[in-house]
C-alpha positions in Angstrom: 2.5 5.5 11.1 2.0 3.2 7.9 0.9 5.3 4.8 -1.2 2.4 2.6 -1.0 2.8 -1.1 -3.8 3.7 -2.9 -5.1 2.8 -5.9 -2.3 4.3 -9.3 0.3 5.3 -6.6 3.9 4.2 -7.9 5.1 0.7 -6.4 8.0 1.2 -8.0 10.2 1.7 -11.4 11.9 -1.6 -12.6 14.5 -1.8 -15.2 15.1 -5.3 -16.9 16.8 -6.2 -20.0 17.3 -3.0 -21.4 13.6 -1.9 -20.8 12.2 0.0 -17.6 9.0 -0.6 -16.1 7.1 1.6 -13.9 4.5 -0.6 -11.9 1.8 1.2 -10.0 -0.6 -0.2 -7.7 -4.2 -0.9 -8.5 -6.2 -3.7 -8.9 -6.5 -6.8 -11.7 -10.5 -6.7 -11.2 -13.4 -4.6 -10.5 -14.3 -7.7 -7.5 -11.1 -7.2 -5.8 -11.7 -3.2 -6.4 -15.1 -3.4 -4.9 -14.2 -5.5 -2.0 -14.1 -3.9 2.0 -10.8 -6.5 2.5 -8.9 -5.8 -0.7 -6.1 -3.5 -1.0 -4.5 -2.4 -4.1 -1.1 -4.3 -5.1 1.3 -3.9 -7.4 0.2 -4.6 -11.0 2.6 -6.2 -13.4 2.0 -5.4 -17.2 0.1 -7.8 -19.0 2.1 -9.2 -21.7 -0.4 -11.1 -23.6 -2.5 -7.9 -24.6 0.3 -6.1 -25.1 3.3 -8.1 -26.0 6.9 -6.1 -25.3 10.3 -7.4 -26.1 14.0 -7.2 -25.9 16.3 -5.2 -28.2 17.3 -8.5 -28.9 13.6 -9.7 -29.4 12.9 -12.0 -26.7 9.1 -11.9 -25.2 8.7 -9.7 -21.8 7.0 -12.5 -19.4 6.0 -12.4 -15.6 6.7 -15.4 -13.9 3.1 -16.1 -12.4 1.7 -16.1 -16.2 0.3 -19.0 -17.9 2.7 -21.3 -19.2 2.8 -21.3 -23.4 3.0 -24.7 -25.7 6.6 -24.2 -25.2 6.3 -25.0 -21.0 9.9 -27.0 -20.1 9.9 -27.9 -16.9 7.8 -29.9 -13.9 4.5 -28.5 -13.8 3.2 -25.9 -15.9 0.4 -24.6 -13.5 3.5 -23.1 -11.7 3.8 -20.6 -15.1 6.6 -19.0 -16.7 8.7 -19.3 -13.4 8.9 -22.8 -13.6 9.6 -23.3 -17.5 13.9 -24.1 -18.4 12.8 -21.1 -21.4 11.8 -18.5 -18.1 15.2 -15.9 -17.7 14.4 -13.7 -14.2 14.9 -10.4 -14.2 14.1 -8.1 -11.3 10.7 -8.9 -9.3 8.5 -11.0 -11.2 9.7 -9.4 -14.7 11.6 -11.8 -17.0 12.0 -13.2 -20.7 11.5 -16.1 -22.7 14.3 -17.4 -24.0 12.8 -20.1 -26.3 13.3 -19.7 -30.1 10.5 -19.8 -31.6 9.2 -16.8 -29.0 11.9 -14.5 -30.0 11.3 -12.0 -33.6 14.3 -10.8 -35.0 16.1 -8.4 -33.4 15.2 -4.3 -34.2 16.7 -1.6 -34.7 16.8 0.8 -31.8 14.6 3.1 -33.2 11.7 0.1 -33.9 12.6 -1.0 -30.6 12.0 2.1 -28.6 8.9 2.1 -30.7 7.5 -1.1 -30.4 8.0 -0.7 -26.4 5.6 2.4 -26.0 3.0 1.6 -23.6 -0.8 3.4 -24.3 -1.7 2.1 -20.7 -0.8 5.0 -18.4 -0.7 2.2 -15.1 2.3 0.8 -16.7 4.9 3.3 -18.4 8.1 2.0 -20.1 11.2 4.0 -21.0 14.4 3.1 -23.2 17.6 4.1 -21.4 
């Protein structure tokens, strides 16, 4: 018997580049919330609104996001995932690799700072 996820049940903890992720499913709007034929999925943080990076202090990206004015590759509708800049990680979690993305590195108190997330869908923990 299949047990389906419901909505802030843990898909699963990721960890990527020093950083861990714990994704949980739920929905990216109210429509798809509302619908009879939509299920919750996996929800992958949202990097724009709240930016995360490396110890090292390259940019958290998910490969389907929009490309940036930085885009190297064959067609930027494909996102992040088809950009030279785009370093996978685990899933569809990965970094941006281009230089004028990255701040200077922190220290590891800063960092562990700077990676707090408010959002309780999405926690992150420094290991």
């Amino acid at each position: 018997m299949d047990v389906k996820a419901r909505e802030g049940d843990l898909y699963r903890v990721i960890r990527v580049f020093g950083c861990e992720f714990a994704l949980y499913y739920g929905y990216y709007d109210e429509r798809e919330r509302q619908s009879q034929y939509s299920e919750p999925i996996p929800i992958y943080p949202d990097f724009h609104a709240l930016p995360r990076y490396t110890a090292d202090g390259y940019p958290f990206v998910t490969a389907m996001q929009d490309a940036c004015q930085h885009f190297m590759g064959a067609h930027a509708e494909d996102g992040c995932h088809g950009c030279a800049h785009y370093r996978h990680g685990e899933e569809f979690l990965g970094i941006c690799c281009h230089r004028e993305r990255r701040r200077c590195p922190k220290t590891m108190t800063e960092h562990i700072i700077m990676n707090k997330q408010p959002n309780n869908n999405m926690e992150e923990t420094n290991a």
